[in-house]
C-alpha positions in Angstrom: 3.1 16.2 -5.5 4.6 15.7 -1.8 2.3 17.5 0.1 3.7 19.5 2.7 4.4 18.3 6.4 2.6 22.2 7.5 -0.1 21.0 5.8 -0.9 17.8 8.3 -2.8 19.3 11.0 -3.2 23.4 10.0 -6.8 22.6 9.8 -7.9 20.7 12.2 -9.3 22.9 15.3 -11.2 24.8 12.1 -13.0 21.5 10.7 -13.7 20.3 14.9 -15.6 23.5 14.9 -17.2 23.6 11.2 -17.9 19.8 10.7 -21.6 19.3 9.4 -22.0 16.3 7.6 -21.2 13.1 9.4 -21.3 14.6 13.0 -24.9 13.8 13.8 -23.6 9.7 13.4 -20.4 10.1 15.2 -22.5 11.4 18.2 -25.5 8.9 18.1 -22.4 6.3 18.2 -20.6 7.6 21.3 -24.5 8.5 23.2 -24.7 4.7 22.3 -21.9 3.5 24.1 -22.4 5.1 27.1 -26.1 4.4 27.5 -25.3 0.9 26.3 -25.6 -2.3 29.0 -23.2 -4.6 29.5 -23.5 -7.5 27.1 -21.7 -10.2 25.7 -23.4 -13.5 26.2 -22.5 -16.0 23.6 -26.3 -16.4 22.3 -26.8 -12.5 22.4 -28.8 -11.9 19.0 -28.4 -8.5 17.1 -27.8 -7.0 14.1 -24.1 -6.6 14.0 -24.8 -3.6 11.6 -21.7 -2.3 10.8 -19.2 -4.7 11.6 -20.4 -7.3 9.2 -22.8 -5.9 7.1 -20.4 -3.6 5.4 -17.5 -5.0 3.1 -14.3 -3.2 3.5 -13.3 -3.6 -0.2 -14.4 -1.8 -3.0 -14.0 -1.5 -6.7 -14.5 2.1 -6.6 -11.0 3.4 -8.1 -9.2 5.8 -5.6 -8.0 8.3 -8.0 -11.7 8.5 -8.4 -13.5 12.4 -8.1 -16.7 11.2 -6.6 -14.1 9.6 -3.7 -13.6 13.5 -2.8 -17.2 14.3 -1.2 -16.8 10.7 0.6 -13.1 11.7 2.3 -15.2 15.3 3.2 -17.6 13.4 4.6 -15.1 11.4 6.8 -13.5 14.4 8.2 -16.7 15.6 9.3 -17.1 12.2 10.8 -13.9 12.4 12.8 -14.0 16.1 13.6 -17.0 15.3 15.4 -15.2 12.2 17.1 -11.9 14.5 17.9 -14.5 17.4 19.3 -16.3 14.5 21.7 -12.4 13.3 23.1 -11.7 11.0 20.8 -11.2 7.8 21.3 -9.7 5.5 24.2 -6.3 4.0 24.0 -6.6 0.6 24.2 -3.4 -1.2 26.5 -1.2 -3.2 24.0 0.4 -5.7 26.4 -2.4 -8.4 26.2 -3.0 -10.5 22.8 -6.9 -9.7 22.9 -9.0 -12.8 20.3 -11.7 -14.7 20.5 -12.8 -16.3 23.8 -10.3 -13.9 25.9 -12.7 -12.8 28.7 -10.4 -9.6 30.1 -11.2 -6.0 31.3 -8.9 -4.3 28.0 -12.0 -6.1 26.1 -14.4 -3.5 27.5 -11.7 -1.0 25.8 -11.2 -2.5 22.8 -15.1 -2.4 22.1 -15.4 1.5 23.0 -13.1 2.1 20.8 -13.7 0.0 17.8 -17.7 1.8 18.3 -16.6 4.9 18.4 -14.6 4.3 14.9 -17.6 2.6 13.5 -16.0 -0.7 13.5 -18.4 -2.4 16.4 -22.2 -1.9 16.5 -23.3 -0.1 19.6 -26.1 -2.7 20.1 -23.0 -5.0 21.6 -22.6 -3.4 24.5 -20.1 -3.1 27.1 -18.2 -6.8 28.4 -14.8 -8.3 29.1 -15.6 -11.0 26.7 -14.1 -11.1 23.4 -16.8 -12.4 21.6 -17.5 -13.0 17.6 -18.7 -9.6 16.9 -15.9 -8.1 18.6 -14.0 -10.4 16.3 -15.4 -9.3 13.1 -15.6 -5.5 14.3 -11.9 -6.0 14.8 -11.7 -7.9 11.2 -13.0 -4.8 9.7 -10.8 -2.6 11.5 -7.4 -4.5 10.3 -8.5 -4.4 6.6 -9.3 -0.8 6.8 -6.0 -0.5 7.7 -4.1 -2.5 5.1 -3.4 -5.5 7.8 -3.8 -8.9 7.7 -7.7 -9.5 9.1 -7.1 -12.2 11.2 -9.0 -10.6 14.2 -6.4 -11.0 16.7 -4.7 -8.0 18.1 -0.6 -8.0 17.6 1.6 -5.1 17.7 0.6 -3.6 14.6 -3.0 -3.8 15.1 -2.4 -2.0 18.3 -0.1 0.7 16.5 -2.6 1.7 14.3 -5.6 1.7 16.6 -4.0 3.5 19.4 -3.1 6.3 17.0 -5.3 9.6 17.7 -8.4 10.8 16.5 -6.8 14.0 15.9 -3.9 12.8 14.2 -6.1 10.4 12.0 -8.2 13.8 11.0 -5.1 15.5 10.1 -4.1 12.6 7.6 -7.5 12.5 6.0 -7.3 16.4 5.9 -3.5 15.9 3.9 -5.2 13.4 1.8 -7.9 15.6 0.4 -5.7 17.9 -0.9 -3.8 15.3 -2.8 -6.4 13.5 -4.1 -8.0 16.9 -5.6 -4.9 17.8 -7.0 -4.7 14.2 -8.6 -8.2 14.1 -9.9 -8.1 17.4 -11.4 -5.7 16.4 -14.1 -6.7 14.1 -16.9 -5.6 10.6 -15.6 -7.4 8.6 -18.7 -9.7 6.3 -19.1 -7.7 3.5 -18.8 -4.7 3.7 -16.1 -2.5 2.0 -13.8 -2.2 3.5 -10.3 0.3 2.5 -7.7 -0.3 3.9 -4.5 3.0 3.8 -2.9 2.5 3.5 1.1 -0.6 1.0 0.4 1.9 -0.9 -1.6 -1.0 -1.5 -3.7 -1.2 -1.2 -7.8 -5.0 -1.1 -9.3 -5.9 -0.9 -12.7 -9.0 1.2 -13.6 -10.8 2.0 -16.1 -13.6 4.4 -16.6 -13.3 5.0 -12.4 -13.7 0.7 -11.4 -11.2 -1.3 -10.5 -10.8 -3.9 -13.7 -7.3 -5.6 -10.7 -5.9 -5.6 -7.8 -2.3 -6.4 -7.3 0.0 -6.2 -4.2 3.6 -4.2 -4.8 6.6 -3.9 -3.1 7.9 -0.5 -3.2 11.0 1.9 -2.3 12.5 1.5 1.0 12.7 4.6 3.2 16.5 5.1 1.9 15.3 4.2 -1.6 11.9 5.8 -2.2 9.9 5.2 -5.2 9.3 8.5 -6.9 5.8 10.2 -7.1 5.5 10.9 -11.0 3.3 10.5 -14.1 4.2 8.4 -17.4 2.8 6.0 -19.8 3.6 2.1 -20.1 5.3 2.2 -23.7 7.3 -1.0 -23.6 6.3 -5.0 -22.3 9.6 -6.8 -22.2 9.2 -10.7 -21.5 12.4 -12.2 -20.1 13.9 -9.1 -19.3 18.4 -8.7 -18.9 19.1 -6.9 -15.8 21.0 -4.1 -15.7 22.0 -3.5 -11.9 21.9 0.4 -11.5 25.0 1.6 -10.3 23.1 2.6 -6.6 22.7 -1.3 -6.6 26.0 -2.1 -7.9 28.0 0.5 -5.3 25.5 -0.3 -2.1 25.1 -4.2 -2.8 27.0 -6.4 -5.4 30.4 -4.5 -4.6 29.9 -5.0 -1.1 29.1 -8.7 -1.5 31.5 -9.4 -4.0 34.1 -8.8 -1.3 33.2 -11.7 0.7 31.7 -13.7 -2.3 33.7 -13.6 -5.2 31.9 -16.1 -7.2 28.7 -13.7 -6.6 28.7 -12.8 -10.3 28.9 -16.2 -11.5 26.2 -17.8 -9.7 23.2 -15.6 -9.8 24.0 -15.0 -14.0 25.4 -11.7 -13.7 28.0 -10.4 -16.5 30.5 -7.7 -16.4 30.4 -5.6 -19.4 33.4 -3.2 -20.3 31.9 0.3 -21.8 33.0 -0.7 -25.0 30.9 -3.8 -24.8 33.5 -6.0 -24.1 32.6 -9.0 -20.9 35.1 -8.7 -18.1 36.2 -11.3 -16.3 35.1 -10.2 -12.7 38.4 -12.0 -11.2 40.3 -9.3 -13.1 39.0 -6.2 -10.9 40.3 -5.0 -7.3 37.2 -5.2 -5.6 38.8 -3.5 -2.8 37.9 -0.4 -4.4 35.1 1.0 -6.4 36.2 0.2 -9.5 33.6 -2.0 -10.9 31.8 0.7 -11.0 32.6 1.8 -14.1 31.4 -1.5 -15.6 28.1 -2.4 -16.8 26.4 -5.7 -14.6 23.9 -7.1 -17.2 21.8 -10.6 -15.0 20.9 -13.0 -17.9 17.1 -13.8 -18.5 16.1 -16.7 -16.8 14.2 -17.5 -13.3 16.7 -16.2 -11.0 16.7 -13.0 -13.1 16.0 -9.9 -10.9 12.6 -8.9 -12.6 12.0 -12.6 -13.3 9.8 -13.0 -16.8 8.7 -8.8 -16.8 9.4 -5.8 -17.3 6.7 -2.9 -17.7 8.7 0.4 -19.0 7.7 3.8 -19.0 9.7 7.4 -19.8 10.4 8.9 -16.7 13.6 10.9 -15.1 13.9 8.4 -12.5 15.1 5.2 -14.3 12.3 3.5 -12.2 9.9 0.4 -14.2 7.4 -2.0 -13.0 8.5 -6.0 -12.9 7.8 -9.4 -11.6 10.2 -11.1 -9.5 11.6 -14.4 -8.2 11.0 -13.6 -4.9 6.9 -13.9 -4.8 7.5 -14.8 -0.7 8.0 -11.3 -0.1 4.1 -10.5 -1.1 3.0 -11.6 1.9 5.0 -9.7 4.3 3.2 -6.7 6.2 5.9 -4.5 5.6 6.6 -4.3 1.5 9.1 -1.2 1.7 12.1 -3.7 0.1 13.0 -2.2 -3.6 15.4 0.4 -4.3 12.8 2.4 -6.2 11.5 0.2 -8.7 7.7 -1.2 -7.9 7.6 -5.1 -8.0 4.3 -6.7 -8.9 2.4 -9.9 -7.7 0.5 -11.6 -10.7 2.0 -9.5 -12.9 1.2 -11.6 -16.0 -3.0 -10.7 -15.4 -1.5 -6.9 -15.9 0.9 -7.2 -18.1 -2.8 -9.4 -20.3 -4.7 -6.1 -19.4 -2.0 -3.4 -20.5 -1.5 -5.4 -24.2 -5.5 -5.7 -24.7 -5.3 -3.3 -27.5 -2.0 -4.7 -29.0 -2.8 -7.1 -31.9 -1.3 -10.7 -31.4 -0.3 -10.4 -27.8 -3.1 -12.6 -26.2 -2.2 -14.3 -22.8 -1.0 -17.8 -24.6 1.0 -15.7 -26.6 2.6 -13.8 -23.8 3.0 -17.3 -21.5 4.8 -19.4 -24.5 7.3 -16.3 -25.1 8.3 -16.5 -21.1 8.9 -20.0 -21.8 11.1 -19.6 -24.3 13.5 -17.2 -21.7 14.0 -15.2 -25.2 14.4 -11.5 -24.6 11.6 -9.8 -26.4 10.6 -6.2 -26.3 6.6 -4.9 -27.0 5.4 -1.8 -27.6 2.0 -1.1 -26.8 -0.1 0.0 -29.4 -2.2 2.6 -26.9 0.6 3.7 -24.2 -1.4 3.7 -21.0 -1.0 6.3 -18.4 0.7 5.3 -15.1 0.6 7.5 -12.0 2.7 6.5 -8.9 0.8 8.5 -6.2 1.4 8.7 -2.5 -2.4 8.3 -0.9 -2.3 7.2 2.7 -6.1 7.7 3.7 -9.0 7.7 1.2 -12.7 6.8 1.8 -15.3 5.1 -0.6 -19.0 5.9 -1.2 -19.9 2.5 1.4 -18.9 4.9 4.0 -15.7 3.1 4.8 -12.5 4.7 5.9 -8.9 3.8 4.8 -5.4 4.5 6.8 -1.9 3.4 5.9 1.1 3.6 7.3 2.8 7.2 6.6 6.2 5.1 5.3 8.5 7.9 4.1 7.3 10.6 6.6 5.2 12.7 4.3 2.3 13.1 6.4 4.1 15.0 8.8 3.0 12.8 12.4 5.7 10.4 13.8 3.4 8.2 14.6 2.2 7.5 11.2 5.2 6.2 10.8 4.5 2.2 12.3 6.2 0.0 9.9 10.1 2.3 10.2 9.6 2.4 14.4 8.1 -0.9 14.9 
């Protein structure tokens, strides 16, 4: 399913010159802008239109097949942008907000227009006013960043990215979304969508959740693959894989050697046998060969969950003490596995067809810091996908950072180069 990096832009100067649908919009917008006058008064009154009439969110599922005509429709949007020059580069040394009255303004404007972001009725002025703000709002949530309407370092990454390149990532995207909707995903299904760092249960093509992940680092990506969610284990051992145990415990244990001891961890002998971990020369690899099992509890590495699937990977789904980490911009921290926020609600939605499993149920078993293992009556299909621009049927666009380099453009790449 990695699509190839020849794939990125091979089609681009074709769609600039084919592009139909979309293109009469994306020139009204830029014929706007330059016939606009120069605005900005406080007490202007206008529709703002587009930047706050639309909602950026949708429950429209991704892996959806009607979600194909809209991404078509997009690149002949931005085809016709990318024919017309593209966009301005907006100067990233100034922190551009609300009530900043500065000439980069007058920039930031054009281009947030010519994306769709900003009504053209604004105008043209160096003062960053509140539709500015909320054009800019829009703009950030479209691209999987925090909508605070201030620009920082990665608002400026991803807006001073190129038209062209932007096309070639939606062109990428296509093709993987039809090869993804052309299989039978079920009715009822969990995607995780690995550079959005986003999970979404769906059924029949909504979004029944939402729930932020943290996925693979760059040196530890989370596989692309299909499975079904077999097992619920509440209060979960953890068995450290021995990627973990050679890059991290080892490591650690050479400068900690109570390590072990404190976070719960046991050494297991193949034979079953617990090793006392003062025994072994951790000087060397060694431990290796030994089994490190984390006791259930709240320090445990997967916390009170673990969501299991077959796959050739040895990768699952689980909570984790750590919930501080969902709020970072950058969620690239696992070694594979996909952590989830809330992942009680979807652990509740994945056991809905599995008699006596209700959510009191599954909250007074964690309590108990029992280990106990579920099978789920109806397996449900789970489909880790790699989906860095999609589009929904409100017209809206969607980027993400290109985190493990598969769209082919370096400069998709803003969360490894930041």
């Amino acid at each position: 399913m990695k699509s190839s990096r020849r794939h990125f832009l091979a089609g681009a100067g074709a769609a600039v010159a084919s592009a139909v649908a979309g293109s009469a919009y994306a020139q009204n917008v830029i014929d706007s802008i330059l016939r606009a006058p120069r605005r900005g008064v406080w007490n202007d009154q206008f529709d703002a239109g587009v930047s706050s009439a639309q909602r950026v969110s949708s429950n429209q599922a991704i892996l959806n097949p009607i979600n194909i005509g809209y991404v078509q429709n997009a690149i002949a949007q931005y085809s016709q942008i990318v024919a017309n020059g593209g966009w301005p580069m907006v100067p990233p040394e100034n922190k551009l907000q609300i009530g900043v009255v500065h000439p980069d303004v007058e920039i930031l404007r054009r281009r947030l227009m010519i994306s769709g972001d900003l009504s053209p009725q604004a105008g043209m002025s160096p003062a960053f006013d509140t539709y500015v703000e909320a054009a800019l709002r829009r703009f950030q949530a479209r691209h999987g960043l925090p909508a605070d309407g201030v620009t920082g370092r990665y608002t400026y990454s991803a807006m001073n990215v190129s038209a062209e390149v932007r096309l070639g990532q939606l062109q990428t995207n296509l093709q993987r979304l039809m090869d993804w909707t052309a299989r039978d995903l079920g009715h009822r299904f969990v995607m995780v969508n690995i550079p959005a760092a986003q999970i979404q249960a769906v059924e029949g093509g909504r979004v029944a959740l939402n729930h932020t992940a943290v996925v693979g680092k760059v040196d530890r990506q989370t596989p692309i693959l299909s499975s079904k969610i077999n097992e619920i284990i509440l209060n979960p051992y953890w068995n450290a894989p021995v990627s973990i145990v050679k890059k991290d415990i080892i490591p650690v244990m050479r400068k900690n050697p109570n390590y072990l001891r404190d976070n719960n961890i046991r050494l297991i002998a193949p034979d079953g046998r617990e090793v006392d971990p003062m025994t072994i020369d951790w000087s060397t690899d060694e431990a290796a060969k030994y089994r490190f099992r984390q006791d259930p509890g709240k320090i445990n590495a997967m916390a009170s969950v673990k969501i299991n699937f077959p796959n050739p990977h040895a990768v699952y789904m689980h909570d984790t003490p750590e919930q501080h980490i969902f709020r970072d911009q950058e969620r690239f921290h696992s070694s594979g596995c996909v952590r989830v926020q809330n992942v009680r609600d979807l652990v509740t939605w994945i056991l809905r067809d599995t008699p006596g499993w209700d959510r009191r149920t599954i909250e007074r078993t964690i309590q108990t810091e029992v280990d106990k293992h579920i099978p789920v009556a109806d397996p449900v299909p789970v489909h880790f996908v790699y989906i860095s621009s999609w589009a929904t049927g409100d017209g809206v666009v969607h980027f993400r950072d290109d985190i493990y380099g598969f769209d082919g453009a370096r400069e998709l790449q803003m969360s490894s180069t930041l």
